[in-house]
N, C-alpha and C positions, 0 to 999 in steps of 0.2 A: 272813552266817553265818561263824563262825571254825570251823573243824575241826581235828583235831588225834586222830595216831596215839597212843593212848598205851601201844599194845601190838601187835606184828605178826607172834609167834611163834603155834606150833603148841602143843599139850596139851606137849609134852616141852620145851620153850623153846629159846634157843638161848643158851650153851652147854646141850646136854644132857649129864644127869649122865650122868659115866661114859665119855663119847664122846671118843675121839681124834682126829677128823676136825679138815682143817685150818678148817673153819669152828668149832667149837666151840673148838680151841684159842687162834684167834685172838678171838673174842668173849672167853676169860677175860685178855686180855690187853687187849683195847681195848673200853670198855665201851658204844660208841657202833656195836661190831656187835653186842649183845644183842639178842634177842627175848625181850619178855614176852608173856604171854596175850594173847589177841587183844581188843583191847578199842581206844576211838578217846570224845571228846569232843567238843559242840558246846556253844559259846556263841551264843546270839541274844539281841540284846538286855539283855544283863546277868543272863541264865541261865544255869545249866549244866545238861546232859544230857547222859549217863553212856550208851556203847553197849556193854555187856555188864561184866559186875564179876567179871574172873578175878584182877585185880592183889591181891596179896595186902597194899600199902602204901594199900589206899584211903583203909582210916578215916583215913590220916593226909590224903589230899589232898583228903578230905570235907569234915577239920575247916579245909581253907586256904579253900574254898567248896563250901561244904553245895548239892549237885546240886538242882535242883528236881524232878529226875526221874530213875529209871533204867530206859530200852529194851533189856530180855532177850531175846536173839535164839533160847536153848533154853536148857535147865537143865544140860546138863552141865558138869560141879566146873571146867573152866578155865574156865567165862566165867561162874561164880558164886562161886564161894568165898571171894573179899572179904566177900561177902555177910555170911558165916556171923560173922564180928567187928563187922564193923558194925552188926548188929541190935540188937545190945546199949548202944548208945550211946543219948543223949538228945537232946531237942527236939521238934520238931513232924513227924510224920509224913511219910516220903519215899516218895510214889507210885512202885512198881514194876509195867510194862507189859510182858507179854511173849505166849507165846502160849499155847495151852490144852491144858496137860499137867495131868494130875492125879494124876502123882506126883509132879513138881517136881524140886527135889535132897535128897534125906534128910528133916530135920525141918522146913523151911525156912518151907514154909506152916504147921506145926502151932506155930513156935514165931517168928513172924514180928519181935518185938520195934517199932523203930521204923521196920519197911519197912512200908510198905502195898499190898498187891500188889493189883490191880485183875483184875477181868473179862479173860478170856484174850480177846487182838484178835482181830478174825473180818478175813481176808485180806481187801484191799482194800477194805476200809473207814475212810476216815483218821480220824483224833483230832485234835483241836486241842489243843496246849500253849502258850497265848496265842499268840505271834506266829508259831510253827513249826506247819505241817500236817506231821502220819507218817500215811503209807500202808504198815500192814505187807502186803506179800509172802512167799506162801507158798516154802522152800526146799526140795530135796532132801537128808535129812541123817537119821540113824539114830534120833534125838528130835524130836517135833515142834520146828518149826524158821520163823522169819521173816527175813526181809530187810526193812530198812525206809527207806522213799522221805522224805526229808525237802525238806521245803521251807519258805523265810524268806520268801516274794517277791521273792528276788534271785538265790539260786542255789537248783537242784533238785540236788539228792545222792543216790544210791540207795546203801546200804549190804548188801553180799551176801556173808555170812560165817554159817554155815559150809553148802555145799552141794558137791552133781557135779553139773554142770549146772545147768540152769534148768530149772523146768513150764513147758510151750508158754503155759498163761494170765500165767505170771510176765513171759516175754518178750515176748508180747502187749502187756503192758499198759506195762515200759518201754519198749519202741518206742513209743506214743503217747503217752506221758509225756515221754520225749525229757530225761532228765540230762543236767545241765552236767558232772559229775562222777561216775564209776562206782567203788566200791571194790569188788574183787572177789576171791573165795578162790583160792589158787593154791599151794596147799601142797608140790603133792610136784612135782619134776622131769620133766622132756619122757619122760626114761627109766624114769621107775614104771611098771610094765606092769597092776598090776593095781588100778586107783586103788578106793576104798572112803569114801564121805561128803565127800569131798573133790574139787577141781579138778587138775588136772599144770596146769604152765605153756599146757602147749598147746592143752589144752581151755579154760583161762581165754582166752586170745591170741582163738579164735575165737569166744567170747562176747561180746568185746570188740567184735572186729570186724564180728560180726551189730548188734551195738545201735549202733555207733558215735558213741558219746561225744565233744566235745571233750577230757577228760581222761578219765587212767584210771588209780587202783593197783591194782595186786596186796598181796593180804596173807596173813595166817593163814600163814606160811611156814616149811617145815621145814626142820632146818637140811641135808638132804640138798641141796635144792634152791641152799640156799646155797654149797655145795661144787661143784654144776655151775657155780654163775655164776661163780667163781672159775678153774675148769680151763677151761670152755667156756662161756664166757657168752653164754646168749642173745641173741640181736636182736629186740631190743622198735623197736614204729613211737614215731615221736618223743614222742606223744600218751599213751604206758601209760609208768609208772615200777614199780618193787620197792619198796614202802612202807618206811621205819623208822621205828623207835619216836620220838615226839617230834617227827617231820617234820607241819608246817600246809600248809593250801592255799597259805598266802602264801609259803611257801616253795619252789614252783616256779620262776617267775620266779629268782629267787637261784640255784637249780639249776641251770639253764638257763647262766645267766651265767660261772660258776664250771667249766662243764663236767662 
């Protein structure tokens, strides 16, 4: 399995407009601290699957390799709104998975073009996309909302974006599922006091620590959050990183190395 972050900001991205904080200043100045929409890729086997379509350049990294698939984790506009240009393009139908909302995002089902949106998944029930089993898990999040468990036969992945907390059945089941790899939401700062659809660092750290992963990111990150790691940066255990855009699995080890 290749993975790869290709988005690991919040709804407002990082730089947000308008914002003077020294994280946002410095992200317009070095474009390797951006955050875009939360959104991540897998290849297996010379496929690609697309984890959520907030990026507003899809069509274009569609037309580099046309996804075999796209896994919607809920409908709201930052992890669908690529959508909304790309429907209009051509070829063969692009199965879209996600889970069962029946209002979607605006016209999106009445005016579907060349997505093809499939049966809304029923939690815990995996799908086979040839070589990849998805197990979606149900999340806590304001839209109905999945997390989903992938697996190649080589590495298990659980992807957990956007929630607060975990359902007791959702941790249930990765506990006995047991990922190699957790991506997990962690939006706002240790010091957010009144968190809403979202994880603090802190409550991610101990979801973390309840499943315990060999690895583990954090993502979906706002840029508040990036301003503490800056003044006060967290202590993360060796095993959880702060995701960025563009960062692979295989880019650990390199990490590591580099310090």
């Amino acid at each position: 399995m290749e993975f790869r972050f290709t988005g690991t900001g919040d709804s407002a991205q990082v730089p947000r407009f308008g914002c003077d904080c020294v994280a946002c200043n410095r992200a317009r100045v070095f474009t390797s601290l951006q955050r875009g929409p939360c959104s991540a890729e897998v290849h297996v086997d010379g496929k690609r699957y697309l984890l959520d379509a907030g990026r507003m350049d899809l069509a274009h990294s569609c037309e580099i390799q046309r996804p075999a698939a796209f896994l919607i984790t809920h409908y709201h506009a930052d992890h669908v709104q690529g959508l909304f240009h790309l429907r209009w393009g051509g070829g063969e139908p692009i199965p879209v998975y996600g889970p069962k909302d029946a209002q979607g995002c605006a016209d999106l089902y009445r005016n579907a073009g060349v997505l093809d949106f499939q049966p809304g998944l029923k939690p815990f029930k995996p799908i086979k996309l040839e070589s990849l089993t998805v197990t979606p898990v149900p999340l806590y999040h304001s839209k109905p909302t999945l997390g989903y468990c992938l697996d190649d036969g080589g590495t298990r992945l659980a992807y957990l974006t956007d929630t607060l907390g975990l359902p007791r059945e959702t941790e249930r089941f990765l506990r006995d599922w047991r990922p190699d790899v957790v991506v997990l939401d962690a939006c706002h700062p240790a010091s957010y006091a009144a968190p809403r659809n979202h994880n603090t660092i802190t409550q991610a750290l101990d979801i973390i620590t309840r499943l315990d992963p060999p690895r583990a990111y954090l993502t979906h990150i706002g840029h508040d959050l990036d301003v503490e790691c800056r003044t006060q940066a967290p202590v993360l255990p060796p095993k959880v990183r702060i995701a960025r855009d563009g960062e692979s699995l295989e880019d650990w080890p390199r990490l590591d190395a580099v310090g």
